[in-house]
DRENPA-3360 file (N, C-alpha, C; in nm, 2 decimals, always signed):
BEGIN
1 = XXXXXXXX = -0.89/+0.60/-3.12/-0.84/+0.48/-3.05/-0.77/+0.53/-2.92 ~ -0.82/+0.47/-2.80/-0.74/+0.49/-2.67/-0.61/+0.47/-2.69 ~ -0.52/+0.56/-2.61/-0.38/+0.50/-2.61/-0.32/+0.44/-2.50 ~ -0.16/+0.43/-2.54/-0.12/+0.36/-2.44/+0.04/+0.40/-2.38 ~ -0.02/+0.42/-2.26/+0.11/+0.47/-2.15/+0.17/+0.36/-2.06 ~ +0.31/+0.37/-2.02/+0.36/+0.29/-1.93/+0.41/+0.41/-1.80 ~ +0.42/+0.35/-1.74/+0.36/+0.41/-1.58/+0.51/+0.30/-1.49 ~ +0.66/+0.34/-1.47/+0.77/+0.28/-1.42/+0.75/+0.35/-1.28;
9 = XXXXXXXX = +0.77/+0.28/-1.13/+0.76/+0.31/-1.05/+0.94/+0.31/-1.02 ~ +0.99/+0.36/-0.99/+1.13/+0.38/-0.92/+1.19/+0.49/-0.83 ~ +1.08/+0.48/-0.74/+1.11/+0.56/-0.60/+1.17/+0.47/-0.50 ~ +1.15/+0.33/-0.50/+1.21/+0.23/-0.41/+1.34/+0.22/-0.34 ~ +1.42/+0.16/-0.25/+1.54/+0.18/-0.23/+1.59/+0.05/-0.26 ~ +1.49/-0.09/-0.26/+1.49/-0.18/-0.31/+1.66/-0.24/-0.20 ~ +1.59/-0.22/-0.08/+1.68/-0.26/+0.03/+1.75/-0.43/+0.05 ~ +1.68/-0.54/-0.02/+1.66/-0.68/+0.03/+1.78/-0.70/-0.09;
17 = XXXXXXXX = +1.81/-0.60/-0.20/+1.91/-0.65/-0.28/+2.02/-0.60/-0.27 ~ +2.09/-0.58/-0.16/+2.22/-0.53/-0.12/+2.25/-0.42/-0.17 ~ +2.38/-0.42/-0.19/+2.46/-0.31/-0.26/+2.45/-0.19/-0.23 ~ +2.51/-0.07/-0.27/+2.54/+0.13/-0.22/+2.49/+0.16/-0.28 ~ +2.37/+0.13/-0.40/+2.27/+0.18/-0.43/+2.13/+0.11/-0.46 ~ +2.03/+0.19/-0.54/+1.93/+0.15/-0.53/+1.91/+0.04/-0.63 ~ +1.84/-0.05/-0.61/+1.85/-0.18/-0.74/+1.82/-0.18/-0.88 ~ +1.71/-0.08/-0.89/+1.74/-0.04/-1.05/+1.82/+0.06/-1.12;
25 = XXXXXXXX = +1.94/+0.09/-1.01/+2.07/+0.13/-1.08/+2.19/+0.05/-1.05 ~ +2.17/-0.07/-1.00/+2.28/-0.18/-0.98/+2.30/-0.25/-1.11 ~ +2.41/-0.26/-1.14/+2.42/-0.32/-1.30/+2.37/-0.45/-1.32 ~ +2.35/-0.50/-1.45/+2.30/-0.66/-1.43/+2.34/-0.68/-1.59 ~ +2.44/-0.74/-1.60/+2.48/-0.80/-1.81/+2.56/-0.63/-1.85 ~ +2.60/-0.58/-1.72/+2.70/-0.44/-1.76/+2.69/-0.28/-1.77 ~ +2.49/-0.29/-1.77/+2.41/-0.15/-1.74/+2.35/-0.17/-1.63 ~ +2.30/-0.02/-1.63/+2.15/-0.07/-1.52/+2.07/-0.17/-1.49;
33 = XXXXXXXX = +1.99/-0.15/-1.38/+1.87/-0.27/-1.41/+1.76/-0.22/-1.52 ~ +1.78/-0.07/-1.50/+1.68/+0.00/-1.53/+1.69/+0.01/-1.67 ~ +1.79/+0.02/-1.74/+1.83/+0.07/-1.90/+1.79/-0.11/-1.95 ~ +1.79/-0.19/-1.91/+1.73/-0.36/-1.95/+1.55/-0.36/-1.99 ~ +1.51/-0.29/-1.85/+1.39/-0.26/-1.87/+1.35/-0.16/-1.95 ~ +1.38/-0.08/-1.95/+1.31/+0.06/-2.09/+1.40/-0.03/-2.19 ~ +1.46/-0.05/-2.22/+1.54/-0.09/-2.34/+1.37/-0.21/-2.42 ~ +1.33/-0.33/-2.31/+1.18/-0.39/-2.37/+1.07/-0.29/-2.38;
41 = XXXXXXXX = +1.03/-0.24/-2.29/+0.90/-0.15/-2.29/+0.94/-0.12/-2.39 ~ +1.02/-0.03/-2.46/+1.00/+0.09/-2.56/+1.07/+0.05/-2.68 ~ +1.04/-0.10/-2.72/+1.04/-0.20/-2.77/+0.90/-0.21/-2.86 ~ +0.82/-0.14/-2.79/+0.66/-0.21/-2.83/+0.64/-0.09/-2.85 ~ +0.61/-0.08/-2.99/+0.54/+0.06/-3.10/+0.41/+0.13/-3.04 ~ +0.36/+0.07/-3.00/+0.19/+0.07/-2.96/+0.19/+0.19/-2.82 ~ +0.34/+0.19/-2.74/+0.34/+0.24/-2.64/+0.35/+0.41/-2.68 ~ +0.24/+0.50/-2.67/+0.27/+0.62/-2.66/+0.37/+0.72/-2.59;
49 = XXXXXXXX = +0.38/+0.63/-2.47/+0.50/+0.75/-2.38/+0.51/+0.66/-2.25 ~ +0.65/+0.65/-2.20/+0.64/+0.59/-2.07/+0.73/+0.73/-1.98 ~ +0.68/+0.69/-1.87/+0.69/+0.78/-1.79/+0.77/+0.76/-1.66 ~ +0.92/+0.77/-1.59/+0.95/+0.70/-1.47/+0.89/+0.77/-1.37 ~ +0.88/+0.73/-1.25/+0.84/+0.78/-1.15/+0.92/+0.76/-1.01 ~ +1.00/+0.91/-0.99/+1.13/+0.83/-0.90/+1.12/+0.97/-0.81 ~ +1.25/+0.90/-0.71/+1.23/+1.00/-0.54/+1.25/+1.16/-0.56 ~ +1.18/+1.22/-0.51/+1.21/+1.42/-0.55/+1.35/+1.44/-0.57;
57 = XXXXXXXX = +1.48/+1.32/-0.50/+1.61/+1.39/-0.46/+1.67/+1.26/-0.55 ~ +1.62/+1.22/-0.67/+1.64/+1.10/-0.71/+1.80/+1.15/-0.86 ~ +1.90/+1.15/-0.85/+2.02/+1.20/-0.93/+2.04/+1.11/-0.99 ~ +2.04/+0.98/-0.96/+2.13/+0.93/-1.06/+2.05/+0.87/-1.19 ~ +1.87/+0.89/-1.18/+1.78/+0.87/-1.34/+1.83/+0.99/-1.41 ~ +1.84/+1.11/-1.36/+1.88/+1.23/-1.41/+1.99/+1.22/-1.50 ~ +2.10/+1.18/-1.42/+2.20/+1.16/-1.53/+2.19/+1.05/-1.61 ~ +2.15/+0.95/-1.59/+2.16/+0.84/-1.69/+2.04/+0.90/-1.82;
65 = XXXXXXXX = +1.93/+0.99/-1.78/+1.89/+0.99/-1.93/+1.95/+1.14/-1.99 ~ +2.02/+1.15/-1.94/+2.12/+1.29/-1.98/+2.21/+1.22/-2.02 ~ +2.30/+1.12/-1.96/+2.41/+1.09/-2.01/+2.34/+0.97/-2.07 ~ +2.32/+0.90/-2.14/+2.29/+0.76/-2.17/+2.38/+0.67/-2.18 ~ +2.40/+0.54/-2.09/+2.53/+0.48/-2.14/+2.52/+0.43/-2.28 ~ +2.69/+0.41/-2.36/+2.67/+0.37/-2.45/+2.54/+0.26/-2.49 ~ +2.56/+0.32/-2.70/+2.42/+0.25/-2.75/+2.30/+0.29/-2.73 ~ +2.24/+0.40/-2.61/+2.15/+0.41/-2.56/+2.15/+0.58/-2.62;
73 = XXXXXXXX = +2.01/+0.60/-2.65/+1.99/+0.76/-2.70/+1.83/+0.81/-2.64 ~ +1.83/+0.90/-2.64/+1.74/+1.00/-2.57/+1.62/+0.98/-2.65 ~ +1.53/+0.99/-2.57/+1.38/+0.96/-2.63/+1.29/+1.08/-2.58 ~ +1.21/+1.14/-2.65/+1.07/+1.21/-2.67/+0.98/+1.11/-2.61 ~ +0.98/+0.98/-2.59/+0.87/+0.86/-2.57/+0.92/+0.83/-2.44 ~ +1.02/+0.87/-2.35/+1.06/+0.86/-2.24/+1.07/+0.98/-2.16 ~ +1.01/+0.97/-2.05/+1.03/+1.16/-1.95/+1.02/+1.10/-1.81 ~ +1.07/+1.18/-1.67/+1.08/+1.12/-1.54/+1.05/+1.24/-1.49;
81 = XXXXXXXX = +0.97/+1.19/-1.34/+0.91/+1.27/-1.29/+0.95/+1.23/-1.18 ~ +0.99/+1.33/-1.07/+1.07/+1.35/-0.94/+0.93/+1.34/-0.85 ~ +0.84/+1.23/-0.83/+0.72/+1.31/-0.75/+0.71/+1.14/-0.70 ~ +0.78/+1.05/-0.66/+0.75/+0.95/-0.62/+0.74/+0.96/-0.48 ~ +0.66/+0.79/-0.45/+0.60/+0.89/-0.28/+0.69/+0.76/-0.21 ~ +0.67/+0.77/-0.08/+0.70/+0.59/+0.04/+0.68/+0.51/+0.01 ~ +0.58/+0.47/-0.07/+0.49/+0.38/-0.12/+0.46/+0.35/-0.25 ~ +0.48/+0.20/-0.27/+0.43/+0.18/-0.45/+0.27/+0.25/-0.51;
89 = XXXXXXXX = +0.21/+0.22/-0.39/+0.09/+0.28/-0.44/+0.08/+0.46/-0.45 ~ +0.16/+0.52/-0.37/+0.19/+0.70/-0.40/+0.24/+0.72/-0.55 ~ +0.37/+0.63/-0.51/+0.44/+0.64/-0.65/+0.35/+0.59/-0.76 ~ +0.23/+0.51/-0.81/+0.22/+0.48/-0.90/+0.05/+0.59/-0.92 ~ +0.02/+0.64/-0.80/-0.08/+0.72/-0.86/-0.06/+0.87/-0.89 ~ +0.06/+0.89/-0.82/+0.10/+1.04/-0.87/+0.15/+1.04/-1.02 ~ +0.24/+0.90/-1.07/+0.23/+0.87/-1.22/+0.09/+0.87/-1.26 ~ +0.02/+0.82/-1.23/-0.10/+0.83/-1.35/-0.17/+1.00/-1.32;
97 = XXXXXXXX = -0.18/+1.03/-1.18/-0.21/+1.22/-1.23/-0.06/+1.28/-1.32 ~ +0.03/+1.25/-1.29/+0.10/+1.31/-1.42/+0.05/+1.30/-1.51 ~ -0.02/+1.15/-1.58/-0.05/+1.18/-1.70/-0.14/+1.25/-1.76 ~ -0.24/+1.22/-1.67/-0.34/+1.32/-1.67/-0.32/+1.48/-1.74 ~ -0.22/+1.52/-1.63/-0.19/+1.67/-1.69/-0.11/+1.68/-1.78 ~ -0.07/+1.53/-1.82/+0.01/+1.56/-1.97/-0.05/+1.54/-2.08 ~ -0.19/+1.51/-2.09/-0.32/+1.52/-2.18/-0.36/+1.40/-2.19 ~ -0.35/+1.29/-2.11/-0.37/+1.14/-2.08/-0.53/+1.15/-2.10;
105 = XXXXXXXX = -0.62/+1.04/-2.13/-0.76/+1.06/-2.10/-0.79/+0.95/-2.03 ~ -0.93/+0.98/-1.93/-0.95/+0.81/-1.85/-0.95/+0.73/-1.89 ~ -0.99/+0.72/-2.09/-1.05/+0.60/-2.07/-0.86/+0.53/-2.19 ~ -0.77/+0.60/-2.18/-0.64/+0.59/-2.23/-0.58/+0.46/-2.12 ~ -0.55/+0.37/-2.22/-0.45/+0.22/-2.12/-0.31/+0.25/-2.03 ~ -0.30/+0.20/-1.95/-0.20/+0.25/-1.87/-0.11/+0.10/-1.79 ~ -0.05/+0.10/-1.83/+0.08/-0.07/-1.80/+0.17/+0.04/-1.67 ~ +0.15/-0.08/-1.58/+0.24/-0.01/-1.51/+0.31/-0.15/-1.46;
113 = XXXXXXXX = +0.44/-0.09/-1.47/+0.55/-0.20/-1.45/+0.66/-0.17/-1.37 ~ +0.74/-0.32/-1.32/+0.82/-0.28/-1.20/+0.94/-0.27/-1.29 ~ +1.02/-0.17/-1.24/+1.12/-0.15/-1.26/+1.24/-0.28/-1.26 ~ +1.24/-0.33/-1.14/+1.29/-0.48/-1.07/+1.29/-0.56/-1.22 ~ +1.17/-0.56/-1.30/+1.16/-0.71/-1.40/+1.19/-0.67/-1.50 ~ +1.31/-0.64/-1.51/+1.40/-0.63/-1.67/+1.47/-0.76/-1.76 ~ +1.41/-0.84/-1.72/+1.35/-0.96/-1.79/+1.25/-0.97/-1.92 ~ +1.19/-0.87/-1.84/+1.02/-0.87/-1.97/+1.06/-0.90/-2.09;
121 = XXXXXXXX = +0.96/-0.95/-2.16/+1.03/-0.90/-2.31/+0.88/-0.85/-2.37 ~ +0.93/-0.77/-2.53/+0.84/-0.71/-2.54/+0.73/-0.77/-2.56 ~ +0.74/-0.90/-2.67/+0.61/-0.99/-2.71/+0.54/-1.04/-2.60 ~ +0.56/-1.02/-2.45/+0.49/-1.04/-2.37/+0.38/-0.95/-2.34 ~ +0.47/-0.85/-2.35/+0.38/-0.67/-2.34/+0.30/-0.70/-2.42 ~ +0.29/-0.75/-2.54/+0.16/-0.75/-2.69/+0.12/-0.86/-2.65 ~ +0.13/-0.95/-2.60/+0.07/-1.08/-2.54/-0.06/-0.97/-2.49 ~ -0.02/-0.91/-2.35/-0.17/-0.87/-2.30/-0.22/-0.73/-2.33;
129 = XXXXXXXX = -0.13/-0.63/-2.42/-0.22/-0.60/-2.49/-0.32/-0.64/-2.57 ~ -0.27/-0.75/-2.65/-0.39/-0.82/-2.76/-0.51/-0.83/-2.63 ~ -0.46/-0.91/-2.53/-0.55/-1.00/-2.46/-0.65/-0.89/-2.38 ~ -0.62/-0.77/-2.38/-0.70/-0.66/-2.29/-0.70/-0.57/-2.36 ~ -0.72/-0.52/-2.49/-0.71/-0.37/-2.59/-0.89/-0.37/-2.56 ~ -0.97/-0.52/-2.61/-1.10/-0.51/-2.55/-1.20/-0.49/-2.46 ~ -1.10/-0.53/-2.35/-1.21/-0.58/-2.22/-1.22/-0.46/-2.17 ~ -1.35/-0.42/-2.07/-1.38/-0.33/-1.99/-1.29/-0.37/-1.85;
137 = XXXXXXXX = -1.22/-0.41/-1.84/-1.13/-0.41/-1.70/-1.00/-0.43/-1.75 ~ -0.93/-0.53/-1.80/-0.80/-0.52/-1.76/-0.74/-0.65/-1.75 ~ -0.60/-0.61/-1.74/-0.52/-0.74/-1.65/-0.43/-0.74/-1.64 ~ -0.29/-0.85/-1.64/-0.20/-0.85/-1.59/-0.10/-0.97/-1.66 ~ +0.04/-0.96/-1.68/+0.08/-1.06/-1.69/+0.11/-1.15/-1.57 ~ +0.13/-1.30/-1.58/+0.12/-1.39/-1.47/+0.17/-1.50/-1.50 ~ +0.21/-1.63/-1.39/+0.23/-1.74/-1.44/+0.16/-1.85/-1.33 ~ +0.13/-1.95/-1.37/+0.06/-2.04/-1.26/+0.19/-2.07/-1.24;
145 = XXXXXXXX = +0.14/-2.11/-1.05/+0.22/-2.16/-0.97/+0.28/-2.30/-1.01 ~ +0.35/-2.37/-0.96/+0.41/-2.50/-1.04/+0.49/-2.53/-0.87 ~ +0.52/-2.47/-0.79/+0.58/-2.53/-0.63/+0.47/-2.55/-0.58 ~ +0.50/-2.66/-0.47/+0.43/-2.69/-0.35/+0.44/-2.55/-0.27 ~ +0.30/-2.53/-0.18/+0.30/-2.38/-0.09/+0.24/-2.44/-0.02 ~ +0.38/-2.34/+0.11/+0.33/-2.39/+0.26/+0.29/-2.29/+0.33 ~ +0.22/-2.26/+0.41/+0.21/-2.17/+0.51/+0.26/-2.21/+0.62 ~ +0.36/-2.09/+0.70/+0.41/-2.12/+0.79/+0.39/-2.08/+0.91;
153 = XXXXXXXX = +0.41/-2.17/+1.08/+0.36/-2.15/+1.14/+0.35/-2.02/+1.21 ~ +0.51/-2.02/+1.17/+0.60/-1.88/+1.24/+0.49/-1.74/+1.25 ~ +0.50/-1.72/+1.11/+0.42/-1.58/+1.05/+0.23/-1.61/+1.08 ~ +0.23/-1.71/+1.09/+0.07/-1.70/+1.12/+0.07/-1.68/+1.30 ~ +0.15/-1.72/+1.39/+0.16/-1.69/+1.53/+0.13/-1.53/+1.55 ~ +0.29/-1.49/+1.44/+0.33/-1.34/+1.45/+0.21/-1.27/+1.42 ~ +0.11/-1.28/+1.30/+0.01/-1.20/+1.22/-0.14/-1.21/+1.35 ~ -0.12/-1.35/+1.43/-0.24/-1.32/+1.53/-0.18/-1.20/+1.68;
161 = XXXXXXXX = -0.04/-1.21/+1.66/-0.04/-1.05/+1.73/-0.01/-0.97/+1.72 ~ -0.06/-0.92/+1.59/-0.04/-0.82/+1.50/+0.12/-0.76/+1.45 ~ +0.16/-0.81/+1.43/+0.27/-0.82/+1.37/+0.39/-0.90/+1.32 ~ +0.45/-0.90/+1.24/+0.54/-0.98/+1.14/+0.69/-0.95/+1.23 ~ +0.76/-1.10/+1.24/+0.88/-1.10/+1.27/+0.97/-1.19/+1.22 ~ +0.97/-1.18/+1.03/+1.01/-1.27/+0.96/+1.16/-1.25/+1.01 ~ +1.21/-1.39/+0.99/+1.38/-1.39/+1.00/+1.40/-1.46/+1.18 ~ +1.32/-1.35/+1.27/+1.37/-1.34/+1.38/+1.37/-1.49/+1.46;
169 = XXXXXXXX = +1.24/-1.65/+1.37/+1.37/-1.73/+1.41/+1.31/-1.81/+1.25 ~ +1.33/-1.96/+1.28/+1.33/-2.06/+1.22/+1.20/-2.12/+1.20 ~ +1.09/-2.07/+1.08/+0.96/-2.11/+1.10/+0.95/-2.26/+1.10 ~ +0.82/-2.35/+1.10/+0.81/-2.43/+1.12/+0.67/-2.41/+1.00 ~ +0.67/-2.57/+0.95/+0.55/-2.52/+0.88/+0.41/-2.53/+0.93 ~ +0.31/-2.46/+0.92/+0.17/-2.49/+0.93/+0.08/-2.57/+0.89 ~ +0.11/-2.55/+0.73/-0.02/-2.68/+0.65/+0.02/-2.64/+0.50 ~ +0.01/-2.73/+0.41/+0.05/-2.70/+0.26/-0.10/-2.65/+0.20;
177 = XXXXXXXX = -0.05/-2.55/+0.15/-0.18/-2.51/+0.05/-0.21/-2.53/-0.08 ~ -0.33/-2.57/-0.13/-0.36/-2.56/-0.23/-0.36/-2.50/-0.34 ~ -0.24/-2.57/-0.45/-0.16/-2.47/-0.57/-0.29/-2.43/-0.68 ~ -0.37/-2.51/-0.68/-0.47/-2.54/-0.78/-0.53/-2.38/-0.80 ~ -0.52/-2.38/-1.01/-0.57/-2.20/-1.01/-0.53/-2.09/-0.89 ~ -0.44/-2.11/-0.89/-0.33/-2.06/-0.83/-0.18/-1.96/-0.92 ~ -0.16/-1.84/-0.91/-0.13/-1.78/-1.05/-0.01/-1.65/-0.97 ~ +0.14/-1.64/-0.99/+0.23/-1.60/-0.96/+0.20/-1.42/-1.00;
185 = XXXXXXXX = +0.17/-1.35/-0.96/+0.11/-1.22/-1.05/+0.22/-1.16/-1.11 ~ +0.28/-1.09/-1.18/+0.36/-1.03/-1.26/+0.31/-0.85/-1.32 ~ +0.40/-0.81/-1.40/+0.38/-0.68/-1.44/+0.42/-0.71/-1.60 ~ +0.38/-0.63/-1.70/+0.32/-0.49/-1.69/+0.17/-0.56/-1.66 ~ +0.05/-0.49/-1.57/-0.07/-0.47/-1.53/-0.13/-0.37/-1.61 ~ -0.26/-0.41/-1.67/-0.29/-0.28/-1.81/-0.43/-0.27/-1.73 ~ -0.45/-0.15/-1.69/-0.59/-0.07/-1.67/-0.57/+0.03/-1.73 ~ -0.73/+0.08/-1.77/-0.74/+0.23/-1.78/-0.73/+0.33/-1.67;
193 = XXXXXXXX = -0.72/+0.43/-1.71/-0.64/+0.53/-1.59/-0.73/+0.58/-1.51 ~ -0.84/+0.61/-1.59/-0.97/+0.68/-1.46/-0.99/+0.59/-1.41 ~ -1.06/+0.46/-1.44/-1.10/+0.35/-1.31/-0.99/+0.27/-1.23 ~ -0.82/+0.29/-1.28/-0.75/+0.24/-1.20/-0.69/+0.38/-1.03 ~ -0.70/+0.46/-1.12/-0.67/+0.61/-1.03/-0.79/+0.59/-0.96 ~ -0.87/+0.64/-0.94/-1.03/+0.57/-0.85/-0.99/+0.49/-0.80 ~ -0.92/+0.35/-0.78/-0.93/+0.21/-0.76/-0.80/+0.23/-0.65 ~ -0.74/+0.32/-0.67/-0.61/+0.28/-0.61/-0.64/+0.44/-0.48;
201 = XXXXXXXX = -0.67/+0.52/-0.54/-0.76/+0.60/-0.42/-0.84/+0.59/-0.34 ~ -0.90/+0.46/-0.35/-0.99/+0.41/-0.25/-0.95/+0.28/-0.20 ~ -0.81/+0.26/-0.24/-0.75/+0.13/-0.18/-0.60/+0.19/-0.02 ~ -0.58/+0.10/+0.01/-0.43/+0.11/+0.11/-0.35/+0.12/+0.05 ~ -0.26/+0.19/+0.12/-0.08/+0.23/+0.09/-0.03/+0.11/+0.09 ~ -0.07/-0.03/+0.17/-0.02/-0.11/+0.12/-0.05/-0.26/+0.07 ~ -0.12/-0.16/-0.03/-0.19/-0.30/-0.15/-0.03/-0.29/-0.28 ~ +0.00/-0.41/-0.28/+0.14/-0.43/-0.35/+0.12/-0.46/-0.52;
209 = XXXXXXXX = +0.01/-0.44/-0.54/+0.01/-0.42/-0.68/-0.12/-0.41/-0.71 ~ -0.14/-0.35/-0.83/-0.26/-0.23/-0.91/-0.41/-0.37/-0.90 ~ -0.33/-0.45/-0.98/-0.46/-0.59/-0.95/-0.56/-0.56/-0.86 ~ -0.49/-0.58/-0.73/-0.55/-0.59/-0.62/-0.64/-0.43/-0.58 ~ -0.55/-0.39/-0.61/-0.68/-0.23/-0.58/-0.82/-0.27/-0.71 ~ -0.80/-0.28/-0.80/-0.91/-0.34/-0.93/-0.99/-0.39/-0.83 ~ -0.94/-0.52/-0.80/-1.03/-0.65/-0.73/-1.07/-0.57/-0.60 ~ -1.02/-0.51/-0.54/-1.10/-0.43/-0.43/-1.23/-0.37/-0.49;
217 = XXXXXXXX = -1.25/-0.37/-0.59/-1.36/-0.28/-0.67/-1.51/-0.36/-0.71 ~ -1.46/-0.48/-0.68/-1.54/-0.63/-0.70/-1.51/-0.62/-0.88 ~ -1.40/-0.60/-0.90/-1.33/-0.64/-1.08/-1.26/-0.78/-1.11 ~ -1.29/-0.79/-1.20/-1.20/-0.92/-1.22/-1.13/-0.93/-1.34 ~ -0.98/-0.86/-1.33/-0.87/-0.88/-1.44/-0.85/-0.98/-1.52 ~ -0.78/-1.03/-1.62/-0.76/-1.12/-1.68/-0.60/-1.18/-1.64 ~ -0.62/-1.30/-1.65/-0.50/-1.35/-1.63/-0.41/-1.38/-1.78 ~ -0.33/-1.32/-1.79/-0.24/-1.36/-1.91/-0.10/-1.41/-1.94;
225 = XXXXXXXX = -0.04/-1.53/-1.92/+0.03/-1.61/-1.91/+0.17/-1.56/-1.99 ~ +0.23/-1.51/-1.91/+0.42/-1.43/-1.96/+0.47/-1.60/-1.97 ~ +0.59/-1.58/-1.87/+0.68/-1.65/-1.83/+0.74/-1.69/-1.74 ~ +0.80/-1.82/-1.64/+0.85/-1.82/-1.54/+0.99/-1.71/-1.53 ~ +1.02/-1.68/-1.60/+1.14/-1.60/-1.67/+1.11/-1.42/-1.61 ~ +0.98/-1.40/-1.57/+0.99/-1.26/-1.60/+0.94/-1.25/-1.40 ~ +1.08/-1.30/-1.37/+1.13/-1.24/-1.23/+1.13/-1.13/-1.18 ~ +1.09/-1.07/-1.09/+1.12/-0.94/-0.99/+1.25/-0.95/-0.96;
233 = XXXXXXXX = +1.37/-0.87/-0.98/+1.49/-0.88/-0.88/+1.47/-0.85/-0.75 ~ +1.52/-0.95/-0.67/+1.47/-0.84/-0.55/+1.58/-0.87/-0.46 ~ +1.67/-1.03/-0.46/+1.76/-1.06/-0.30/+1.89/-1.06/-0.47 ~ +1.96/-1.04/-0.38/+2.14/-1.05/-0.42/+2.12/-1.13/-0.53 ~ +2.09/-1.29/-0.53/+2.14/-1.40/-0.57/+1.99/-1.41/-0.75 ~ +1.96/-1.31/-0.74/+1.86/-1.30/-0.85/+1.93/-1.24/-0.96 ~ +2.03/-1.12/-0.90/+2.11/-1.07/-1.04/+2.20/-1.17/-1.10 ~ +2.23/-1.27/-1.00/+2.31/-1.36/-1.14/+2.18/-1.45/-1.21;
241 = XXXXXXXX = +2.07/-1.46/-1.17/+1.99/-1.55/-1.28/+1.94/-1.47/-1.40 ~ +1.94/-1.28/-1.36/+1.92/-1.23/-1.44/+2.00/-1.21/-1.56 ~ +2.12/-1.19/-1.49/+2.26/-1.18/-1.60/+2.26/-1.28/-1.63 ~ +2.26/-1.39/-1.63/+2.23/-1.53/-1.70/+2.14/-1.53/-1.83 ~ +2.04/-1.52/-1.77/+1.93/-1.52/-1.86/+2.00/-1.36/-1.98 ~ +2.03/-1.26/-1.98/+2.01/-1.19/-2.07/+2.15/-1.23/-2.13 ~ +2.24/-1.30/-2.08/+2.37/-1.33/-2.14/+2.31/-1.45/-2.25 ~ +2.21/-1.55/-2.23/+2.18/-1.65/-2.29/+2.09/-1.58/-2.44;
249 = XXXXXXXX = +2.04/-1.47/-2.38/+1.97/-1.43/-2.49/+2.06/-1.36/-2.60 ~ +2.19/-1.30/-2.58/+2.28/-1.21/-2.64/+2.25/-1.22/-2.81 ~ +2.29/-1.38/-2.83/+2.28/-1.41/-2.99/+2.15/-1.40/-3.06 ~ +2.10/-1.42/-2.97/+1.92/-1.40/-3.04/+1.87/-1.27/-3.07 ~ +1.93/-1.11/-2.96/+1.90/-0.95/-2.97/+1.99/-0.89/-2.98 ~ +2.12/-0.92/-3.06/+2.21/-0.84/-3.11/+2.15/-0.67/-3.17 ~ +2.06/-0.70/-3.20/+2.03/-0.55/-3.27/+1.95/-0.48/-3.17 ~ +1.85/-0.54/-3.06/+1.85/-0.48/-2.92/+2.03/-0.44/-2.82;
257 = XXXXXXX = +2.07/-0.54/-2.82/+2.15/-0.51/-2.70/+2.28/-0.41/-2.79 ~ +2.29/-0.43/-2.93/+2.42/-0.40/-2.99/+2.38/-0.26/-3.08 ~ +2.27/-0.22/-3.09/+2.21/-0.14/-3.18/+2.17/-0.06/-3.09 ~ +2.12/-0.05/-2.98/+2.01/-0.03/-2.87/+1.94/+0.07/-2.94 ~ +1.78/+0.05/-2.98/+1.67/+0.15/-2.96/+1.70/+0.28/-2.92 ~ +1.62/+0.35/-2.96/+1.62/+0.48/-2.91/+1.51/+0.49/-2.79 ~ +1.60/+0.54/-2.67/+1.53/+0.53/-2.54/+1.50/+0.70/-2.49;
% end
């Protein structure tokens, strides 16, 4: 039976969410962002080994799985690798050659997830495992769109002269677009490792998520329906909906948050 690896990208500096450090070491409900997330991933039995993937000069994952904060204990099923690159797509293919040399096989499943969505919960992870243990490609968790989308004028001016100058003023809109089959993409994203490693070596440094290197391949993933719940953090004003949300959940995962897994 193929297995199954998770693949954490956290070389980012995750700049757009303030603060003196990087955002999956900014607290969120009193820990990391990041101890929220491994705390679900490694939640789900099925997962053979997750693996972070953070900057060569990266100290403070170091200490946190050396020191664990309370409740939290050291895991054999967790290991970090100092080889992350500029880029989501460096950082997430030097994770999957790690695994490789750590006896990974191509045709072995590989979830690769943002660090940022420590929201996830695990039954979502088994959501698209169930939904992709079969298929010859793959997929993703996701949510259909549910807002009105506009395109704006601002950025379509800036993009006809070759470059983006979001912020610098006040767009205006262009034309509302059509929501219809229309689908918010999310993480964990499950391919296999040799055709996603292929897929992402023959794609750009800046293709923003694994999907899209796939679909560069003429593939077509599966859509698998999470939650509006399983946010990316990414601006200031998201850690309090995160701390919200995992404060609302407290009474429901007492034996996650109070017991905590072994990480």
């Amino acid at each position: 039976m193929n297995k199954i690896y998770i693949v954490i990208p956290c070389a980012g500096s995750g700049s757009r969410a303030g603060g003196d450090k990087a955002k999956q070491y900014q607290e969120v409900r009193g820990l990391p962002m990041i101890m929220h997330t491994l705390a679900a991933v490694m939640d789900v039995p099925s997962v053979e080994h997750c693996l972070l993937v953070v900057a060569p000069h990266d100290e403070e994952m170091k200490g946190l799985l050396d020191n664990p904060p309370l409740h939290f204990k050291r895991s054999e099923r967790v290991s970090v690798e100092y080889i992350g690159g500029q880029t989501r797509a460096q950082s997430v293919l030097a994770g999957l050659r790690a695994l490789r040399q750590r006896g990974a096989g191509p045709e072995d499943w590989v979830l690769v997830h943002d660090a940022a969505r420590c929201l996830v919960k695990a039954q979502w992870i088994e959501q698209l495992i169930d939904a992709c243990g079969a298929d010859d490609v793959g997929g993703i968790l996701a949510w259909p769109l549910s807002d009105t989308l506009k395109q704006s004028q601002q950025e379509l001016q800036n993009e006809t002269q070759g470059h983006m100058q979001k912020g610098s003023t006040t767009p205006s809109i262009d034309r509302t677009l059509d929501r219809a089959h229309k689908w918010l993409a999310q993480t964990p994203q499950m391919f296999k490792l040799g055709p996603l490693t292929q897929a992402i070596e023959s794609s750009s440094d800046l293709m923003t998520d694994e999907s899209s290197a796939m679909e560069a391949q003429g593939l077509h993933p599966k859509l698998v329906a999470a939650s509006a719940l399983n946010i990316k953090v990414t601006y200031p004003e998201d850690f309090l909906l995160a701390d919200a949300v995992l404060a609302a959940r407290e009474p429901h995962s007492a034996s996650t948050l109070h017991q905590m897994k072994t990480l």
